[in-house]
HTML snippet that shows the backbone in 3Dmol.js (N, CA, C, O; Angstrom):
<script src="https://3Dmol.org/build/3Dmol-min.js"></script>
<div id="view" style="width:600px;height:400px;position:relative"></div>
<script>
const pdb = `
ATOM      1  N   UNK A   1     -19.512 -53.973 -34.750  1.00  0.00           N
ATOM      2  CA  UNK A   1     -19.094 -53.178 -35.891  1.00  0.00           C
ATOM      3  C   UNK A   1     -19.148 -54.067 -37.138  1.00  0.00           C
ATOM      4  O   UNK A   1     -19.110 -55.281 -36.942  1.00  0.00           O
ATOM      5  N   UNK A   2     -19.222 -53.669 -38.247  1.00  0.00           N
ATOM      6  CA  UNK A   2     -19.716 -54.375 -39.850  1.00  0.00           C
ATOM      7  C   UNK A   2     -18.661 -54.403 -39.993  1.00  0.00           C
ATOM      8  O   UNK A   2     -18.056 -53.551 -39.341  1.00  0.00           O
ATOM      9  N   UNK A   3     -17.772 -55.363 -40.906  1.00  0.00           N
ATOM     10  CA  UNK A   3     -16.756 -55.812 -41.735  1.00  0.00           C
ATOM     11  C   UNK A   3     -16.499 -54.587 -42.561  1.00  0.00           C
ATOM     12  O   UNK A   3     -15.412 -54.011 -42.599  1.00  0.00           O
ATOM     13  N   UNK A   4     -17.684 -54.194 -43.288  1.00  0.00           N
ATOM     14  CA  UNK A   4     -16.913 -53.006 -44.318  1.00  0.00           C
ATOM     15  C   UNK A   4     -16.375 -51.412 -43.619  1.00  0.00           C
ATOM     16  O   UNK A   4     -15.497 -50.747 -44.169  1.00  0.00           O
ATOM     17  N   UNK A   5     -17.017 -51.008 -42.438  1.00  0.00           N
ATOM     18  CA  UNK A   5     -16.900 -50.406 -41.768  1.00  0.00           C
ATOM     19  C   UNK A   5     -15.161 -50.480 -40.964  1.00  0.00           C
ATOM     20  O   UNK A   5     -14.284 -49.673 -41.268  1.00  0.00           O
ATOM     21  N   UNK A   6     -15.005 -51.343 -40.173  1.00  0.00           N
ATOM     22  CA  UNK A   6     -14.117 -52.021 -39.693  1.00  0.00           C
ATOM     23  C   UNK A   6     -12.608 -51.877 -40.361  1.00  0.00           C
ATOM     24  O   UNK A   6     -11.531 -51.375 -40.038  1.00  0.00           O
ATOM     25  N   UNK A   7     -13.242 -52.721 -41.650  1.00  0.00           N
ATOM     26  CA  UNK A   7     -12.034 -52.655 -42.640  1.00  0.00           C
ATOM     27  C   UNK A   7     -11.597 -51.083 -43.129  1.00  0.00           C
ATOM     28  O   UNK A   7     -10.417 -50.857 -43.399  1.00  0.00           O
ATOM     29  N   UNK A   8     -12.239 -50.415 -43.189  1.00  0.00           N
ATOM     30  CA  UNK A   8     -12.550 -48.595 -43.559  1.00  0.00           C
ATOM     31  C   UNK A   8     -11.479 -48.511 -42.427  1.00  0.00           C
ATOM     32  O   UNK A   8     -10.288 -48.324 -42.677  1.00  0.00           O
ATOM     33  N   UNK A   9     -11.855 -48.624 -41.478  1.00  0.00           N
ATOM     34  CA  UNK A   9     -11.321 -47.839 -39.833  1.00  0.00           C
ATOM     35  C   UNK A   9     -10.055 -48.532 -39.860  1.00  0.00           C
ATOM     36  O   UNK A   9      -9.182 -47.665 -39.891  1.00  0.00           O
ATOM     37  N   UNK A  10      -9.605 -49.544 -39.863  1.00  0.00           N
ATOM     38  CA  UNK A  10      -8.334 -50.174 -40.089  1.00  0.00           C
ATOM     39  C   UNK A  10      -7.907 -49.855 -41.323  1.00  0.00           C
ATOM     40  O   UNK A  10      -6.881 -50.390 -40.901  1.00  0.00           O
ATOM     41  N   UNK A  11      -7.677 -49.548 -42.342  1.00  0.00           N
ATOM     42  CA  UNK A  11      -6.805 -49.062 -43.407  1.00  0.00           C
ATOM     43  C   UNK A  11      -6.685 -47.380 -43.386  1.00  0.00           C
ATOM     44  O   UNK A  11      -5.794 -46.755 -43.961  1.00  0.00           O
ATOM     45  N   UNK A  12      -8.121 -46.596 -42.351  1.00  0.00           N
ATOM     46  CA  UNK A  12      -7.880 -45.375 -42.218  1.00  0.00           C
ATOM     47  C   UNK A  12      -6.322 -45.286 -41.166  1.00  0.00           C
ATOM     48  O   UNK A  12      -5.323 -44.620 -41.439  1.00  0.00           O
ATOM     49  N   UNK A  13      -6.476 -45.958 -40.241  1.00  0.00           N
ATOM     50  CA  UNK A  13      -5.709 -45.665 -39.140  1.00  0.00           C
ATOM     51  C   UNK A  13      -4.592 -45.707 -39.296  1.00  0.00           C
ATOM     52  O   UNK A  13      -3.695 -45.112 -38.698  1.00  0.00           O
ATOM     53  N   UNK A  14      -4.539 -46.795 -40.554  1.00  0.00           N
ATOM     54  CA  UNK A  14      -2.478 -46.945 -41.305  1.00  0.00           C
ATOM     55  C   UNK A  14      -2.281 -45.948 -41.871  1.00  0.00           C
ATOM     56  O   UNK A  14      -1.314 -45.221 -41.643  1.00  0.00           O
ATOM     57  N   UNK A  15      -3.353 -45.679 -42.895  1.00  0.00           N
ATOM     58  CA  UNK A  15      -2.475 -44.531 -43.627  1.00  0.00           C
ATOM     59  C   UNK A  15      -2.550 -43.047 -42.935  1.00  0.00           C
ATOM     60  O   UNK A  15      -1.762 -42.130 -43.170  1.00  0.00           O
ATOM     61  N   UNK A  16      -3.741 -42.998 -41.968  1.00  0.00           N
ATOM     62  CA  UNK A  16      -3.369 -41.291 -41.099  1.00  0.00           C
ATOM     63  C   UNK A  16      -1.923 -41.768 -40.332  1.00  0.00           C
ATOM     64  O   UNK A  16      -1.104 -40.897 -40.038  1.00  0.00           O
ATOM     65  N   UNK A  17      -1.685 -43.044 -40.058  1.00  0.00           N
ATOM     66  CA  UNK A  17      -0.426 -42.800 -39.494  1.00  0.00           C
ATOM     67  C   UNK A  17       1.113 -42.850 -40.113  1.00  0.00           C
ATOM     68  O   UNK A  17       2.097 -42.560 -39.431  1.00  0.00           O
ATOM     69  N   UNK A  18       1.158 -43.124 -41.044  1.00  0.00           N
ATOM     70  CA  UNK A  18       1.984 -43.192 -42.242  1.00  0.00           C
ATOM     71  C   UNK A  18       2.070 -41.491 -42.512  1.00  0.00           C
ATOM     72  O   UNK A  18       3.114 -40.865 -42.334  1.00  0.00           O
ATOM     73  N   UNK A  19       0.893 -40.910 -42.934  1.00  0.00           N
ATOM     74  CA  UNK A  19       0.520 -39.689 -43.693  1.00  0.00           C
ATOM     75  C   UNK A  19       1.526 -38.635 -42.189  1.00  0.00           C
ATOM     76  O   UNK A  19       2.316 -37.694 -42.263  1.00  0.00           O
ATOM     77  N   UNK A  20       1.132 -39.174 -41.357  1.00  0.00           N
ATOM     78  CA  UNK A  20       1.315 -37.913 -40.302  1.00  0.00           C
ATOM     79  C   UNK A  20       3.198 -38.566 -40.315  1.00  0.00           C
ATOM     80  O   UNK A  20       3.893 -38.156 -41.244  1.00  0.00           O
ATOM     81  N   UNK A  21       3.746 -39.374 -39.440  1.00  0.00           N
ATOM     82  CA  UNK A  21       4.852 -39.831 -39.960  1.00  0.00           C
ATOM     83  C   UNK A  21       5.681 -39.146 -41.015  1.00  0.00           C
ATOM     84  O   UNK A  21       6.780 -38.658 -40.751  1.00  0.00           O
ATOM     85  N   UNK A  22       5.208 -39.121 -42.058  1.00  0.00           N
ATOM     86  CA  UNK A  22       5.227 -38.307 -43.441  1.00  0.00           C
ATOM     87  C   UNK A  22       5.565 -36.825 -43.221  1.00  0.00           C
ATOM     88  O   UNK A  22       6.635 -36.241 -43.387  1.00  0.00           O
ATOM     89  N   UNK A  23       4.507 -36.420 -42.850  1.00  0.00           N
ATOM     90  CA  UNK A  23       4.754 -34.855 -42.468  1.00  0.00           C
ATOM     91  C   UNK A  23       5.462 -34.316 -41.534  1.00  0.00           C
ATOM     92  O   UNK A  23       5.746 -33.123 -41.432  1.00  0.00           O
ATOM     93  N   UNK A  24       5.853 -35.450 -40.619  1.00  0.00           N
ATOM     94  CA  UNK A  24       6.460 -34.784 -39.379  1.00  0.00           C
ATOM     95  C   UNK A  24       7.961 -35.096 -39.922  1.00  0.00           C
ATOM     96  O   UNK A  24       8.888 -34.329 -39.661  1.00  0.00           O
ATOM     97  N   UNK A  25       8.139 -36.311 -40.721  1.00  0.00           N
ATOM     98  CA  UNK A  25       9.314 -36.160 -41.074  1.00  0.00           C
ATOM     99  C   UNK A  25       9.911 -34.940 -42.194  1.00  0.00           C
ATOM    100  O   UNK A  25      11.105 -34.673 -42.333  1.00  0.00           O
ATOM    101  N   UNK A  26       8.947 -34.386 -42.827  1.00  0.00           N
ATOM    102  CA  UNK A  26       9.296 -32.898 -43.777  1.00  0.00           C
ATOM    103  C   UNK A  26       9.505 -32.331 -42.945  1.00  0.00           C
ATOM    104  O   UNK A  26      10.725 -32.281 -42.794  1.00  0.00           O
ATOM    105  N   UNK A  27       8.644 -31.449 -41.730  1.00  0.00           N
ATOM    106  CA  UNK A  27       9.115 -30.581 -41.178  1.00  0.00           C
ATOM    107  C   UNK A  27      10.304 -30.713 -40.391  1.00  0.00           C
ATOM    108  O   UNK A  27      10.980 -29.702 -40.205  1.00  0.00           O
ATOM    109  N   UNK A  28      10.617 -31.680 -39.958  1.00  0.00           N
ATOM    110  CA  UNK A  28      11.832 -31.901 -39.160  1.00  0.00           C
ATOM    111  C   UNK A  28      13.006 -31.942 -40.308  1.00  0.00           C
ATOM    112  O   UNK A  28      14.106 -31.602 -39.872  1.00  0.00           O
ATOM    113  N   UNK A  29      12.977 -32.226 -41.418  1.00  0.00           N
ATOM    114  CA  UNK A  29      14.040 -32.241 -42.529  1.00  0.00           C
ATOM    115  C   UNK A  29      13.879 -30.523 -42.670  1.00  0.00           C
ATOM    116  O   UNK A  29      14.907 -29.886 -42.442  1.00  0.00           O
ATOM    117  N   UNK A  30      12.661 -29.765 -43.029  1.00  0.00           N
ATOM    118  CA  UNK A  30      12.702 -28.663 -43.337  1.00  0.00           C
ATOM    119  C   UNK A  30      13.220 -27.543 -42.308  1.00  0.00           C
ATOM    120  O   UNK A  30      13.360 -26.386 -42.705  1.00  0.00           O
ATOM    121  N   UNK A  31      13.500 -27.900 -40.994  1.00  0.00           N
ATOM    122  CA  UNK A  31      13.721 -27.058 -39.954  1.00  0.00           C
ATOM    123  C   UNK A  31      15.376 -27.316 -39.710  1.00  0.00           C
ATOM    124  O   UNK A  31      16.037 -26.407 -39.208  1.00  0.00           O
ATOM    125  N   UNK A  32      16.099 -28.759 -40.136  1.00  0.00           N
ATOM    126  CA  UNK A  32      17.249 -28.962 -40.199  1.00  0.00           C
ATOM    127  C   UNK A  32      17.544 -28.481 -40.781  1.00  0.00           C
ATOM    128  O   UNK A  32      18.096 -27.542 -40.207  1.00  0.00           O
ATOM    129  N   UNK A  33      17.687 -28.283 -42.722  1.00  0.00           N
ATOM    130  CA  UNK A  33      18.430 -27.425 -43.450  1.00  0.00           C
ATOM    131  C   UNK A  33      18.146 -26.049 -43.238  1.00  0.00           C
ATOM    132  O   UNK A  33      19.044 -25.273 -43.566  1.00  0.00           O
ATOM    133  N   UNK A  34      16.880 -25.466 -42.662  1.00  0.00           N
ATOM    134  CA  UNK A  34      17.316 -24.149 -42.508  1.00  0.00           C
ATOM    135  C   UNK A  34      17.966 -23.864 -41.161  1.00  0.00           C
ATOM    136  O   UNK A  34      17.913 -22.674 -40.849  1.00  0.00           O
ATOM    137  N   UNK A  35      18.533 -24.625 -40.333  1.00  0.00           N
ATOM    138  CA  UNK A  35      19.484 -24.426 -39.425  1.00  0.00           C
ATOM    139  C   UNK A  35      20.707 -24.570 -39.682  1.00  0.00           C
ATOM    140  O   UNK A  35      21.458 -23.702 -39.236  1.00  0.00           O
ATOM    141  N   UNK A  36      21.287 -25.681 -40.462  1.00  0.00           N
ATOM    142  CA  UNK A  36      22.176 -25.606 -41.036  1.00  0.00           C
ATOM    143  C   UNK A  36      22.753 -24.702 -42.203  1.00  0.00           C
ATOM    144  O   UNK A  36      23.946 -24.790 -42.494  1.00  0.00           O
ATOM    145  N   UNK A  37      21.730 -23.649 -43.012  1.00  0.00           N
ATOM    146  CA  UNK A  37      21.969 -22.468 -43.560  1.00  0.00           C
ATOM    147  C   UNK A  37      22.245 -21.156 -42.694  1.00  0.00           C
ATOM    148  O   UNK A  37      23.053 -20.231 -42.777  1.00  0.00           O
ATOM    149  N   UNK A  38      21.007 -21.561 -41.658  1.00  0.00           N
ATOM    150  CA  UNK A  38      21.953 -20.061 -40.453  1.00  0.00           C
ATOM    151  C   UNK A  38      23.278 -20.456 -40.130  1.00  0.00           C
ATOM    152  O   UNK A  38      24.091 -19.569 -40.387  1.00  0.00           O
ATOM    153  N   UNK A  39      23.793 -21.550 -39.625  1.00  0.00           N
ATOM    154  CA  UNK A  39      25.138 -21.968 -39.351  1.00  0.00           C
ATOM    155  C   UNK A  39      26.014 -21.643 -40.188  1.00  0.00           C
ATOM    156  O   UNK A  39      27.051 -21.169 -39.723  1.00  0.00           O
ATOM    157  N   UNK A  40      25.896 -21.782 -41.613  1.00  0.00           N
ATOM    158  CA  UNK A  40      26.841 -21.793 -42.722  1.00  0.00           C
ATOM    159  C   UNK A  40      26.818 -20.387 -42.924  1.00  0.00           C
ATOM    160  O   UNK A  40      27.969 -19.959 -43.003  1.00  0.00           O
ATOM    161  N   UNK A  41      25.764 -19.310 -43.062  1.00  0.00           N
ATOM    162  CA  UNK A  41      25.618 -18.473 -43.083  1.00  0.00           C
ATOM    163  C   UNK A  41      26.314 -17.399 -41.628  1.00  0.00           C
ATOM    164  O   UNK A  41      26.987 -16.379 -41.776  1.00  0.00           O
ATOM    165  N   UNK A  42      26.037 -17.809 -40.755  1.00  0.00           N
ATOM    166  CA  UNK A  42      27.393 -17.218 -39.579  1.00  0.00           C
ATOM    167  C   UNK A  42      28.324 -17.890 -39.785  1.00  0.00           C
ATOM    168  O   UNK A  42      29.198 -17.516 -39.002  1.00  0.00           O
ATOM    169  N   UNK A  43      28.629 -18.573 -40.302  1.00  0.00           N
ATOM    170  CA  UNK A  43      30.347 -18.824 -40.179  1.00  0.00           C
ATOM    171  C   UNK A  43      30.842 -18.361 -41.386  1.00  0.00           C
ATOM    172  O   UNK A  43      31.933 -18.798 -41.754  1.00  0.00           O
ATOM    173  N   UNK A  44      30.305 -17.635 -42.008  1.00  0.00           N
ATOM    174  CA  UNK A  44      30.847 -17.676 -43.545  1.00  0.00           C
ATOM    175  C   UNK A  44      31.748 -15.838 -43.486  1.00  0.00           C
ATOM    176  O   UNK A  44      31.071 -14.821 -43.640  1.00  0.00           O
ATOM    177  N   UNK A  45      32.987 -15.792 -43.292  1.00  0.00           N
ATOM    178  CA  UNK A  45      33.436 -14.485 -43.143  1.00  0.00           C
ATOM    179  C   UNK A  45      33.061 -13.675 -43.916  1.00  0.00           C
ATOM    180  O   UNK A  45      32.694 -13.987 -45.048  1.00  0.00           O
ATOM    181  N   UNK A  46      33.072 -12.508 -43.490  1.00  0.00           N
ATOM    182  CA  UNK A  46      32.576 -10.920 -44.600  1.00  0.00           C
ATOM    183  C   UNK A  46      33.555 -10.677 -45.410  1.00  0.00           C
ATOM    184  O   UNK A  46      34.719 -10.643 -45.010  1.00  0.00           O
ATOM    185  N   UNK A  47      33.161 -10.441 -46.862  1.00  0.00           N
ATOM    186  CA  UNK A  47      34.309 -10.242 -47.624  1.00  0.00           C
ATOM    187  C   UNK A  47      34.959  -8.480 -47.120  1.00  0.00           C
ATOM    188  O   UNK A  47      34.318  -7.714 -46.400  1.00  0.00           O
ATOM    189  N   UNK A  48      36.222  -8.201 -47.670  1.00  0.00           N
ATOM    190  CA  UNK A  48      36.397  -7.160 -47.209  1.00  0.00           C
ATOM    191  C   UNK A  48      35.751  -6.040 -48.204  1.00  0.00           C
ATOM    192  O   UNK A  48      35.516  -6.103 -49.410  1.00  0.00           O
ATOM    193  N   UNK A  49      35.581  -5.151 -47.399  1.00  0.00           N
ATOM    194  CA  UNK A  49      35.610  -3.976 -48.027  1.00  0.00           C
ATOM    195  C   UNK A  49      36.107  -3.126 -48.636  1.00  0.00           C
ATOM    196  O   UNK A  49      35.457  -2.129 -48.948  1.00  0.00           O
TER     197      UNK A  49
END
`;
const viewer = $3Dmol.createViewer("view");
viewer.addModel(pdb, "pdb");
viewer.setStyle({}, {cartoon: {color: "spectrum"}});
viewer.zoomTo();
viewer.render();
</script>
């Protein structure tokens, strides 16, 4: 394999893994607060009528 090539494939492989890292940590933040809004949202009593 060529040096410039090489070097390509090694700085690709950090940042797809950084990048993905990245995203998996949004969705896992984004799937927590909307669980914690259904929670807050059932516990939250009905005002009366």
């Amino acid at each position: 394999m060529s040096d410039p090539l090489f070097a390509f494939l090694d700085i690709g492989l950090v940042f797809a893994l950084a990048l993905g890292l990245g995203i998996w940590q949004l969705v896992v933040l984004k799937r927590d607060i909307r669980r914690d809004r259904a929670k807050a949202q059932a516990e939250k009593p009905d005002p009366p009528a």
